[in-house]
Each structure stands twice: as C-alpha cells, then as structure tokens.
N, C-alpha and C positions, 0 to 999 in steps of 0.2 A: 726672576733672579737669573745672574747668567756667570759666566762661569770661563775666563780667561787662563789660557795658559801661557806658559814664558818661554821664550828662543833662549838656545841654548846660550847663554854667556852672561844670561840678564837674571838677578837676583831675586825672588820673591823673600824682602825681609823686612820687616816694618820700617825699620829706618829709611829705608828706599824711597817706601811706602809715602812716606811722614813728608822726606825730601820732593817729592813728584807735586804732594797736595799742594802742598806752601807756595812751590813754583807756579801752576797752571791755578790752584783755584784762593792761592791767600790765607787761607785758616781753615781748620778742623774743630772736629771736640772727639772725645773719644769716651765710647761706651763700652765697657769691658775690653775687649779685643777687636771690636769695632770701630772704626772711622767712620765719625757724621759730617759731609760735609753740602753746603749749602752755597750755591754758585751761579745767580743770575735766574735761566728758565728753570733748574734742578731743586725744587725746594727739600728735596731730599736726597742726599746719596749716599749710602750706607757701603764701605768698603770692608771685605775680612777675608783672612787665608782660609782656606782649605787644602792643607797639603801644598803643594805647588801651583796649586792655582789661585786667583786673586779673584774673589766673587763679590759681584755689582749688584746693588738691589738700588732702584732708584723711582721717585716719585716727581715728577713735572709740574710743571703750570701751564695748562694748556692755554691759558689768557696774555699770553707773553705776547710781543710782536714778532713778527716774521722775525725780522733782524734780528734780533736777540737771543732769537730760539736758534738761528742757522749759525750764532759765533758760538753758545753755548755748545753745542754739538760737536761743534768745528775742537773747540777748545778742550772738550771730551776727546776726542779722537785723538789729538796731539798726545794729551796726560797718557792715554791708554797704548800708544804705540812709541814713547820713551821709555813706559817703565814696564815693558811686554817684551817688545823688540819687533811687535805685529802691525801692519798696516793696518787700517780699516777693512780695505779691498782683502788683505789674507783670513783677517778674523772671520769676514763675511760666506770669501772660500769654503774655513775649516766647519763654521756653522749650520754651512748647508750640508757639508757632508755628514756631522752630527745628527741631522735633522733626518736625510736619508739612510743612512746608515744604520 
C-alpha cells in the first residue's frame, strides 16, 4: 500500500477522486469508501483517503506485454500527478526520503 500526499492547491475530495478515474481509467465501482478500479495491466486498484492522503493498494498482471504494462504505468502516473499536483520524479524524491528518514 502506499500512501500519496497532495501540493498545496489540489483537493483530496472524492468528487475529484471520481472525476480523475472516469478521465484516465473509464469506470470505477465502489466499495464502501473505496474505489475498485480495473485498467488494462491493473487487475486491481483499490483507491481510499486517509486524511489528506490518497492511499493505492494495487494488484497487476504480470502476464501483460511489455507495451501494455509501460502505457499502463505511463497512464497511472498522469491519473496520479493531476489529481496530487506530484511528478512521478517528486513522488519518487519524497519516497526515498520516507524510506531514509
């Protein structure tokens, strides 16, 4: 599980949430307070707040082809740095200092 936080200006509120899925991955279902959503190499991706943060829990298909798995990714990283306000490259930054830290 991992555990994104937001630049200041960008809203963590489900609606956002809801708006972000629709655009990058097409349709959701939603489990309690959770977002399931399902998107090419992702056969799972479970989104939910914690406070201000927006926390990912997700399951793959490691059987996918290259191509698939790199726009997957590709098209994760877009979803996650419109509705954050973080690069990939920042989130990567703050993660290692988490990790050291």
């Amino acid at each position: 599980m991992r555990k994104y936080r937001f630049k200041r200006g960008y809203k963590a509120t489900p609606e956002r949430l809801e708006e972000m899925i629709v655009k990058y991955f097409g349709n959701f279902e939603k489990d309690g307070d959770v977002y399931v959503v399902r998107y090419k190499a992702i056969e799972e991706l479970r989104l939910w707040f914690d406070g201000k943060f927006l926390c990912a829990q997700s399951k793959t298909n490691p059987r996918v082809d290259d191509r698939i798995a790199i726009e997957t990714l590709r098209t994760y990283n877009k979803f996650l740095e419109e509705l954050t306000g973080y690069t990939a490259k920042e989130r990567q930054k703050m993660m290692k200092k988490e990790v050291e830290g």
